[in-house]
Biopython code that builds the backbone (N, CA, C, O; Angstrom):
import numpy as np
from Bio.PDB.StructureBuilder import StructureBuilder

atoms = [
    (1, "UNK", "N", (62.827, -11.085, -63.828)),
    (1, "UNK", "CA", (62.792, -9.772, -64.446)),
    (1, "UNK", "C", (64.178, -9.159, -64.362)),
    (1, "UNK", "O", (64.756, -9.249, -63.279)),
    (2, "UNK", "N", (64.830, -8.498, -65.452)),
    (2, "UNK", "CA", (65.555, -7.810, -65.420)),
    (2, "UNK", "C", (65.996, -6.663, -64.816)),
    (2, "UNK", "O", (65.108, -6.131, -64.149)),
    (3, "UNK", "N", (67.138, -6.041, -64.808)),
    (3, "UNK", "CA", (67.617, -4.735, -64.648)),
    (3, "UNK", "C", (66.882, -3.670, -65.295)),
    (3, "UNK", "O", (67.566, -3.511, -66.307)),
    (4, "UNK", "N", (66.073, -2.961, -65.358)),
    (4, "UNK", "CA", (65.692, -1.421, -66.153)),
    (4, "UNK", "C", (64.882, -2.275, -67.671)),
    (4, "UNK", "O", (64.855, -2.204, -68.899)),
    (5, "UNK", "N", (64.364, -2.989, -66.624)),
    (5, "UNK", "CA", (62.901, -3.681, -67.707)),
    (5, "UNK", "C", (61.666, -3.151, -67.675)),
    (5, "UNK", "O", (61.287, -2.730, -66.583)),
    (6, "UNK", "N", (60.828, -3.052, -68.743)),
    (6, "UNK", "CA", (60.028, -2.290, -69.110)),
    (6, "UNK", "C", (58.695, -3.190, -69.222)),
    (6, "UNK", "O", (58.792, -4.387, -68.951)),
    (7, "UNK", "N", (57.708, -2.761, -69.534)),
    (7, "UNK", "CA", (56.413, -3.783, -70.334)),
    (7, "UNK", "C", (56.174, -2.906, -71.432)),
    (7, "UNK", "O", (56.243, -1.677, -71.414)),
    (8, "UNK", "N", (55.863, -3.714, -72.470)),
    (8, "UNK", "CA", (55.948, -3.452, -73.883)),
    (8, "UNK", "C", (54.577, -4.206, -74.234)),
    (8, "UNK", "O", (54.251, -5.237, -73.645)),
    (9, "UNK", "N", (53.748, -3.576, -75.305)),
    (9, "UNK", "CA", (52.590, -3.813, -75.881)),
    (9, "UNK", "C", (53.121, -4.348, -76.998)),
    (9, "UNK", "O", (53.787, -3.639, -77.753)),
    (10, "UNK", "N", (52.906, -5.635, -77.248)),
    (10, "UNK", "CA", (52.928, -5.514, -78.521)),
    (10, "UNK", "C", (52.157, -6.496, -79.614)),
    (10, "UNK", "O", (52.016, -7.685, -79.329)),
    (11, "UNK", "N", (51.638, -5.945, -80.933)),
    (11, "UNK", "CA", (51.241, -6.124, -81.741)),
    (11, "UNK", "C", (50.804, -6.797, -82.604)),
    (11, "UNK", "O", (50.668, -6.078, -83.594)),
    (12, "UNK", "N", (50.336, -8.313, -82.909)),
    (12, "UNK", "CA", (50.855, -8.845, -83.623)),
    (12, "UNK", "C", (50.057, -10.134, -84.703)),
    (12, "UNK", "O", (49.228, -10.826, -84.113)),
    (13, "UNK", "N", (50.240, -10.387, -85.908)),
    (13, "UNK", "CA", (49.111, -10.678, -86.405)),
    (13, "UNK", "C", (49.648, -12.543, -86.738)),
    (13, "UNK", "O", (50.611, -12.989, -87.360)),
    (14, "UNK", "N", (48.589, -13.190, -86.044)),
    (14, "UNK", "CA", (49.282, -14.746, -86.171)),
    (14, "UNK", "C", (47.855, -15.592, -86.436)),
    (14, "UNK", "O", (46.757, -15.518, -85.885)),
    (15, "UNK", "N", (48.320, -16.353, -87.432)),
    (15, "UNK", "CA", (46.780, -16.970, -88.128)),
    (15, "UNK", "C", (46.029, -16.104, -88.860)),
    (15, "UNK", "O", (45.318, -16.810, -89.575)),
    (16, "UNK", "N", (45.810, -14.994, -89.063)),
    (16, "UNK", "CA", (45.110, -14.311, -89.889)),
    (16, "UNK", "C", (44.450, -12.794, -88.752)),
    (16, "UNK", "O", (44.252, -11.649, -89.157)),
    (17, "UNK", "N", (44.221, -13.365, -87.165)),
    (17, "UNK", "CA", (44.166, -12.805, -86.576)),
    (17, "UNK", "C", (44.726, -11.890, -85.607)),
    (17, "UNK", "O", (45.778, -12.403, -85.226)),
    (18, "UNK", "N", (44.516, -10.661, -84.957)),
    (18, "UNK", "CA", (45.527, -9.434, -84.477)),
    (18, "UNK", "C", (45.335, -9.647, -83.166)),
    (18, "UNK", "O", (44.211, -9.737, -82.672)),
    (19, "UNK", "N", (46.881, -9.785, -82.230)),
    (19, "UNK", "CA", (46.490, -10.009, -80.966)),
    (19, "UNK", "C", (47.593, -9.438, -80.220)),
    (19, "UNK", "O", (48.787, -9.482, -80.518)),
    (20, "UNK", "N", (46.844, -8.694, -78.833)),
    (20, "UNK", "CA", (48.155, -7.747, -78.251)),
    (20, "UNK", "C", (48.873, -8.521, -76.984)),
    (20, "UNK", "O", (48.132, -8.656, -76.011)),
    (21, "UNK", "N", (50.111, -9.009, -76.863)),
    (21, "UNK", "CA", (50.742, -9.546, -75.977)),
    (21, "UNK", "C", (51.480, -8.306, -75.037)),
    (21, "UNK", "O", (51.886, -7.193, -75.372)),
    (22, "UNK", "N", (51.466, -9.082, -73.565)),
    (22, "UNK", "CA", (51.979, -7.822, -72.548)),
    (22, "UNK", "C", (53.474, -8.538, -72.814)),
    (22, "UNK", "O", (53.602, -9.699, -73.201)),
    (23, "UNK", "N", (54.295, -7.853, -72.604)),
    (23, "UNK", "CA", (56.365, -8.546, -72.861)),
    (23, "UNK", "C", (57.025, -7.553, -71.881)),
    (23, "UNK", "O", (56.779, -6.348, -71.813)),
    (24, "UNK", "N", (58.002, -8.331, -71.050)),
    (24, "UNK", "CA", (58.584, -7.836, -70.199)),
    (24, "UNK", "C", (59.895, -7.676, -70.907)),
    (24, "UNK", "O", (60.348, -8.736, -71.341)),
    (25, "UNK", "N", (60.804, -6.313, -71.185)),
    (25, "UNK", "CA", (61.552, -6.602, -71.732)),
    (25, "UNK", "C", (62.978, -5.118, -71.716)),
    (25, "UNK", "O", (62.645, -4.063, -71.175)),
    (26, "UNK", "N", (63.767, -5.176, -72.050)),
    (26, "UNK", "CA", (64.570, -4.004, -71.865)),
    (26, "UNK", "C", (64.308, -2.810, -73.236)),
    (26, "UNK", "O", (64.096, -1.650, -72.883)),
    (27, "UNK", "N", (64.320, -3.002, -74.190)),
    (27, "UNK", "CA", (63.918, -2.330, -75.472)),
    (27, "UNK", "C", (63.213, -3.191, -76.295)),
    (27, "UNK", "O", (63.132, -4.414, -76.173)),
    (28, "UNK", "N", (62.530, -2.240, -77.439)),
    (28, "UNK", "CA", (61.377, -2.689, -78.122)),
    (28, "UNK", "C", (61.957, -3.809, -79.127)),
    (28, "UNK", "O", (61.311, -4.714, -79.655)),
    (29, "UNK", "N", (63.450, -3.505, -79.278)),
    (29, "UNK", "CA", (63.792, -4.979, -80.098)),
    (29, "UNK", "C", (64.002, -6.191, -79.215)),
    (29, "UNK", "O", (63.933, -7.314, -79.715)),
    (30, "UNK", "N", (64.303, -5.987, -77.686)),
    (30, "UNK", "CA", (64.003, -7.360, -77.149)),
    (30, "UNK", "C", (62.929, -7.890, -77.121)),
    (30, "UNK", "O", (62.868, -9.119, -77.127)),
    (31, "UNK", "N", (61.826, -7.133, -77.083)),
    (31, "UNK", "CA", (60.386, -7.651, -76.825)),
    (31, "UNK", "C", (59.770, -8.127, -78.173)),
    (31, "UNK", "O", (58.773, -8.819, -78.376)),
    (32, "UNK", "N", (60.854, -7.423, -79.233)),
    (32, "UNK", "CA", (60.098, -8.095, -80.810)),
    (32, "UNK", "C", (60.852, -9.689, -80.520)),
    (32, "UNK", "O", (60.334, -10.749, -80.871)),
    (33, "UNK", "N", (61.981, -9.581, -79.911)),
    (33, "UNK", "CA", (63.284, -10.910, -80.201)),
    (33, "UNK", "C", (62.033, -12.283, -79.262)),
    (33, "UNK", "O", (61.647, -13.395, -79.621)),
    (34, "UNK", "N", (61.728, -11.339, -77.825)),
    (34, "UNK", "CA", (60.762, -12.336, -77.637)),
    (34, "UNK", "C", (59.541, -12.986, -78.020)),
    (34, "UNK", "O", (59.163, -14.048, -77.525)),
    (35, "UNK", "N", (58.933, -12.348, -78.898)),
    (35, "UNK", "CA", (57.688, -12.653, -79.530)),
    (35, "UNK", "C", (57.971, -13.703, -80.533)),
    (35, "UNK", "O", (57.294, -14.719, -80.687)),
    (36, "UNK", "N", (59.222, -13.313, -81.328)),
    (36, "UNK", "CA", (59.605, -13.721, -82.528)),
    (36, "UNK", "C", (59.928, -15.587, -81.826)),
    (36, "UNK", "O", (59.561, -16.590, -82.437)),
    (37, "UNK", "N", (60.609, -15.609, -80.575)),
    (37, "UNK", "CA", (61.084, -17.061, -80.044)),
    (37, "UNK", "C", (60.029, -17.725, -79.580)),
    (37, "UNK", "O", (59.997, -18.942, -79.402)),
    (38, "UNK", "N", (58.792, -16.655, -79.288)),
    (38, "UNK", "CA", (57.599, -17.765, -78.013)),
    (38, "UNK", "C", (57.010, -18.181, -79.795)),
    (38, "UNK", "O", (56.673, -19.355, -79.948)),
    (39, "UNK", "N", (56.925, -17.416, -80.813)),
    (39, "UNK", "CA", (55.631, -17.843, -82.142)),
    (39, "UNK", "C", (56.202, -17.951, -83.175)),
    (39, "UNK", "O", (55.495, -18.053, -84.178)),
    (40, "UNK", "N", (57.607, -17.968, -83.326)),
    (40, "UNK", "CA", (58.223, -18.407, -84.585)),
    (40, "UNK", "C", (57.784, -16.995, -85.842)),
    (40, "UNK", "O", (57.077, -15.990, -85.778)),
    (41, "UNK", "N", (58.682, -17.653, -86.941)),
    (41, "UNK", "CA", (58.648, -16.482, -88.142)),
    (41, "UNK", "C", (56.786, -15.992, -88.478)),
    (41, "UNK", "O", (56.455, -14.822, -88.666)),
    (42, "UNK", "N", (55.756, -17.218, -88.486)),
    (42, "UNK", "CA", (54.788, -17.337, -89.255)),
    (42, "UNK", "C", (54.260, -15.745, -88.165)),
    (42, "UNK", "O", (53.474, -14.940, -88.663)),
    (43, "UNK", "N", (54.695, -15.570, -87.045)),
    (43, "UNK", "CA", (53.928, -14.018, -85.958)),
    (43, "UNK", "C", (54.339, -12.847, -86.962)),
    (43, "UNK", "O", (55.474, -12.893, -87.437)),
    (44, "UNK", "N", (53.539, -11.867, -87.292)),
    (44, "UNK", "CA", (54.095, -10.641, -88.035)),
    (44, "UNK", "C", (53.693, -9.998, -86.864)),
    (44, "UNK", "O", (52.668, -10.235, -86.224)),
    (45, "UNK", "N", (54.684, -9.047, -86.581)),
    (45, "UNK", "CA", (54.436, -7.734, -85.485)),
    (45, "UNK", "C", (54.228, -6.200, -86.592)),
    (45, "UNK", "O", (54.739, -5.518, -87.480)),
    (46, "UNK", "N", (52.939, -6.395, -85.592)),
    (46, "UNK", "CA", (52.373, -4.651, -86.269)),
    (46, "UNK", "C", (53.428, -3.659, -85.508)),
    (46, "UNK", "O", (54.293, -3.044, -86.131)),
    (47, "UNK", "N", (53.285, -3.586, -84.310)),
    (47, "UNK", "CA", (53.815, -2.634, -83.418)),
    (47, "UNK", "C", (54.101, -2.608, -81.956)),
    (47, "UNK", "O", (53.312, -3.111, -81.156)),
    (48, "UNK", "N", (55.183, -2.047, -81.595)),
    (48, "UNK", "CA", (55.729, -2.707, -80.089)),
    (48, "UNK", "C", (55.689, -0.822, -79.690)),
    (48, "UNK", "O", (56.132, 0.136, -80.324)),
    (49, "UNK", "N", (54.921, -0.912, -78.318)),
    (49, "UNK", "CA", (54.845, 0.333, -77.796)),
    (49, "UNK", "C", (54.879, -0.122, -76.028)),
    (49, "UNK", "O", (54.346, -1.101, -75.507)),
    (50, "UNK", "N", (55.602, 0.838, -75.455)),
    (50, "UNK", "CA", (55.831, 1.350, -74.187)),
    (50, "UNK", "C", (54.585, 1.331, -73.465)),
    (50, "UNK", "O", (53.786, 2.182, -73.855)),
    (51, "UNK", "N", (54.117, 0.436, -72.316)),
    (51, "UNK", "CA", (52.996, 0.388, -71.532)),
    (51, "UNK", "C", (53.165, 1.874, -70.615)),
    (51, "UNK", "O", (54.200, 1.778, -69.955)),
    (52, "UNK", "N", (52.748, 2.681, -70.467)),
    (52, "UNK", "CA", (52.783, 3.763, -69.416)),
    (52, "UNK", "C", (52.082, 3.326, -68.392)),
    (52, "UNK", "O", (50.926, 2.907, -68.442)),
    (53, "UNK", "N", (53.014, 3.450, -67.108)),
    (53, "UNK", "CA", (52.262, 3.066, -65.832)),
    (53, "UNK", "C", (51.447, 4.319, -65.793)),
    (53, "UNK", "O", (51.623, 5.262, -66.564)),
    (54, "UNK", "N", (50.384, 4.263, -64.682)),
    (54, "UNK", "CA", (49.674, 4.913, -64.140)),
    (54, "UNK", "C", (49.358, 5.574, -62.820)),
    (54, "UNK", "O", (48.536, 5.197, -61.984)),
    (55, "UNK", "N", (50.159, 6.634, -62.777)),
    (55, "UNK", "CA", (50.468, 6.972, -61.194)),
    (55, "UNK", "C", (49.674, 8.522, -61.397)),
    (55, "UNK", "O", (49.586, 9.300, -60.447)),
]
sb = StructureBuilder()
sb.init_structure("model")
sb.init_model(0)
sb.init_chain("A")
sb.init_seg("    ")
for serial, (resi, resn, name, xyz) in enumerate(atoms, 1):
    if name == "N":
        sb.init_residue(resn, " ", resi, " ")
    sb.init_atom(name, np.array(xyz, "f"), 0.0, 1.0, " ", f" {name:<3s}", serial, name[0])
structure = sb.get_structure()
C-alpha cells in the first residue's frame, strides 16, 4: 500500500454484467488505471467513488 492511499469503489460493466470492485489507490484515475490493467479495454467503468470509512 501506498503513501496517502485511499479505497475506491468502483464501477464497472464487463460481459454484459455490473460489478463493484474494492481498489486501493491514490486518486480516482489510478484506481480507473488499475481496473483498466487487471480487465483490459473490453471493462467499461460506470463510476469510481471514495469508500468513506466509518468511525
Amino acid at each position: 500500500m501506498r503513501c496517502g492511499a485511499k479505497c475506491f469503489l468502483v464501477e464497472i460493466e464487463l460481459k454484459g454484467e455490473t460489478q463493484i470492485k474494492s481498489v486501493m489507490a491514490r486518486t480516482p484515475v489510478d484506481a480507473r488505471k488499475t481496473i483498466r490493467g487487471e480487465y483490459g479495454k473490453e471493462a467499461v467503468i460506470i463510476s469510481v467513488i471514495e469508500e468513506k470509512k466509518k468511525d
